[in-house]
C-alpha positions, -999 to 999 in steps of 0.1 A, spaced: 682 -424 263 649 -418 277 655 -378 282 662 -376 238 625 -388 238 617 -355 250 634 -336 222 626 -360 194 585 -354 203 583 -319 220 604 -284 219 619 -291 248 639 -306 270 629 -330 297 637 -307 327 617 -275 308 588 -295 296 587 -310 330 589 -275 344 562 -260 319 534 -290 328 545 -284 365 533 -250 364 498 -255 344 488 -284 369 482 -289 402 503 -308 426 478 -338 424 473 -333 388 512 -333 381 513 -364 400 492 -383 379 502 -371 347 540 -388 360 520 -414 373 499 -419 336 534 -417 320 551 -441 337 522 -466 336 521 -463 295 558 -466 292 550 -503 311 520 -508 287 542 -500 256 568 -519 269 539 -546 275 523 -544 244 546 -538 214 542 -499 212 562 -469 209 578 -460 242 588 -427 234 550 -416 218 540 -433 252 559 -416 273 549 -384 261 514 -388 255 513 -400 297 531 -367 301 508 -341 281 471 -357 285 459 -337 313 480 -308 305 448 -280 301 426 -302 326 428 -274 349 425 -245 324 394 -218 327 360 -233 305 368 -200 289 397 -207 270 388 -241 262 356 -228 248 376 -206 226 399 -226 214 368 -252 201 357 -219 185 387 -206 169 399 -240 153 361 -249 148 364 -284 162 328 -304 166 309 -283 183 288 -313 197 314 -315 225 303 -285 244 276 -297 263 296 -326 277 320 -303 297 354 -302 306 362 -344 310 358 -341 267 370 -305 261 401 -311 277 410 -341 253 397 -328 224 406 -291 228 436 -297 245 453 -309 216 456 -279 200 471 -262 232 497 -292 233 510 -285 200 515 -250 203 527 -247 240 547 -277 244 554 -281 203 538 -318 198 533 -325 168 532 -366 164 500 -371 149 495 -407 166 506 -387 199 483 -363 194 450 -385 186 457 -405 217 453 -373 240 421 -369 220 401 -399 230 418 -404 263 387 -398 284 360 -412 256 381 -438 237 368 -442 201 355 -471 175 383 -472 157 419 -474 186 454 -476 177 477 -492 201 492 -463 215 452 -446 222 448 -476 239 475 -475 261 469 -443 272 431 -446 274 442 -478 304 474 -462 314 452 -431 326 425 -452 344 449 -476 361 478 -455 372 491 -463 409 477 -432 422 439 -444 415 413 -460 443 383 -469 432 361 -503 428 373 -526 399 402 -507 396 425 -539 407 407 -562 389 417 -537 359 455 -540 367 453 -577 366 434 -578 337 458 -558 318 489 -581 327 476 -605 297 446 -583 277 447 -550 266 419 -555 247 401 -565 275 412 -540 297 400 -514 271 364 -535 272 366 -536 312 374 -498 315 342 -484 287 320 -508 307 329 -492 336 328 -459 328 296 -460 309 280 -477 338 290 -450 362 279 -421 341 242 -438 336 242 -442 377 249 -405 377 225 -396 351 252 -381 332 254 -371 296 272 -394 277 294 -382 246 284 -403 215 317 -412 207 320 -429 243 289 -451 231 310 -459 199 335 -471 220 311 -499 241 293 -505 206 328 -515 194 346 -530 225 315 -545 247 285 -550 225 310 -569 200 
């Protein structure tokens, strides 16, 4: 059953640890965290992976998105993770940092789980399935409009691979049209997945 998925990954229940990312997220955000889960369970499903680290992993991605720079800063501090991600802001802290406030709050502890939520915004040279499904499941869920986003969702019917190319391509393209700072690790990714 889909709800013992719940207990066998987190320390809690599926109505509490519902209840507990309800309350640290915003409407929208809560949305598309539901929206992220559902659309890895598919890829899993899709793919050959692990539909329960899946599901779970879609659940807690984005669970300190919306947390204060503050606390995210400290917890970078107090568990001395890479200081490099600091000046890239909250679209890396959140993954990075907000691993640790997953496997305290919500009692994750799967380490696969736990690495996927990592590189979900940046991806990484070196991708296990499940990081890869919820690197695409997070940029293609239902609840997303943008240009090339369709072509993603077809793309991903017969390549994840490919989708995992299309989506560091695309996100690498919009942060140089921004003139944004671009986390190394992101550039990894394209070395690994584009460039080869």
């Amino acid at each position: 059953m889909i709800s013992d998925i719940y207990t066998k990954y987190t320390a809690f229940e599926q109505e509490e640890l519902l209840e507990k990312i309800r309350i640290s997220t915003s409407e929208k955000r809560f949305k598309h965290v539901l929206a992220v889960q559902e659309t890895a369970i598919i890829l899993a499903k899709r793919f050959g992976g692990d539909v329960g680290k899946a599901s779970i992993a879609g659940l807690v991605h984005d669970y300190v998105k919306e947390r204060l720079d503050e606390e995210l800063l400290r917890v970078v501090y107090e568990n001395n993770l890479d200081k490099e991600i600091i000046a890239f802001g909250n679209n890396i802290w959140h993954g990075v940092a907000g691993t640790i406030l997953i496997e305290e709050e919500l009692g994750v502890v799967d380490a696969e789980i736990l690495q996927a939520v990592s590189v979900h915004t940046t991806g990484s040279d070196n991708m296990a399935l499940l990081d890869k499904i919820l690197y695409v499941a997070d940029f293609i869920e239902p609840n997303r409009n943008f240009p090339g986003v369709e072509k993603a969702r077809e793309l991903v019917k017969v390549n994840l691979d490919k989708t995992v190319k299309y989506k560091t391509k695309h996100t690498l393209l919009r942060l140089v049209e921004n003139e944004a700072k671009i986390y190394p690790k992101t550039i990894n990714t394209y070395n690994k997945y584009v460039a080869n």
